[in-house]
C-alpha positions as a printed Julia matrix, in Angstrom:
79×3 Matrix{Float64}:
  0.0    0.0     0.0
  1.13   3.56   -0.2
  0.81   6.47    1.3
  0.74  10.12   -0.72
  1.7   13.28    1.72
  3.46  16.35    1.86
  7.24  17.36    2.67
  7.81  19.29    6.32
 11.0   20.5     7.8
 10.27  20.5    11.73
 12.63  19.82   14.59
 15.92  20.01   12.53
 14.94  16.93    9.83
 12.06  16.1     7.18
  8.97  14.37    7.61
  6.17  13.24    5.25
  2.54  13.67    6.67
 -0.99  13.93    5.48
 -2.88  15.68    8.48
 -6.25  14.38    6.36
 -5.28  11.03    7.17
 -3.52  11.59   10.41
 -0.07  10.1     9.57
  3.22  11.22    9.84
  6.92   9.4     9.13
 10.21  10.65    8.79
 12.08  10.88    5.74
 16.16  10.85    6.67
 19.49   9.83    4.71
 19.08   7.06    3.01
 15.24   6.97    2.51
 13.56   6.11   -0.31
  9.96   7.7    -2.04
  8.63   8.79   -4.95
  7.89  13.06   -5.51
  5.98  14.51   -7.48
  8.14  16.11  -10.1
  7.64  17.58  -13.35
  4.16  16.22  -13.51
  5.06  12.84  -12.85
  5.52  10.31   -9.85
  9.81   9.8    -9.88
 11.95   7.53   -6.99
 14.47   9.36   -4.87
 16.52   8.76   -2.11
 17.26  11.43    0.8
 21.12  11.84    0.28
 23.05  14.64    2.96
 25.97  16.37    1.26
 28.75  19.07    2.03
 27.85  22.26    3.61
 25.17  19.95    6.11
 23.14  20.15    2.62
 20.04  17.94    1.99
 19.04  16.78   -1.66
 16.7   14.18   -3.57
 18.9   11.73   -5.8
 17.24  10.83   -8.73
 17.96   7.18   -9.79
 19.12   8.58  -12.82
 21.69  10.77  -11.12
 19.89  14.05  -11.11
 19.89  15.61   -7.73
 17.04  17.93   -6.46
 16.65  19.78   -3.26
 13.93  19.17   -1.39
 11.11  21.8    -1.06
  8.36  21.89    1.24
  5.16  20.9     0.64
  6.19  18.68   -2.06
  4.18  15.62   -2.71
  5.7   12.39   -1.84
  4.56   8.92   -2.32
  6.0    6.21    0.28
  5.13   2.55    0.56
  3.5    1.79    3.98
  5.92   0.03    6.63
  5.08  -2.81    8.57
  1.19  -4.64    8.06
């Protein structure tokens, strides 16, 4: 199953939540989603660079930073 929210920066790190639904997870280093990106659904994975920097790596090597209140599709953990 998965779970469409939104991007938050709160308490020094990222989170995706959908207050409809009442859910909230983290999203840290070495996560994995989908975003909504040019129109279409894309995988990504958290990465942390120089400067204390957070991006979105693209499986195809782009890199994006991450902007709040960007859609993001996760698969649901555990049953």
């Amino acid at each position: 199953m998965e779970l469409i929210g939104w991007l938050i920066f709160d308490g020094g790190c990222y989170w995706v939540c959908n207050e409809k639904e009442g859910w909230v997870c983290p999203f840290g280093v070495g996560d994995s989603a989908e975003v909504q990106a040019g129109g279409q659904w894309q995988a990504v994975t958290m990465q942390s660079g120089r400067y204390g920097g957070w991006y979105l790596r693209f499986a195809d090597g782009r890199w994006l930073r991450p902007a709040l209140c960007m859609q993001v599709r996760v698969a649901r953990r555990g049953g």
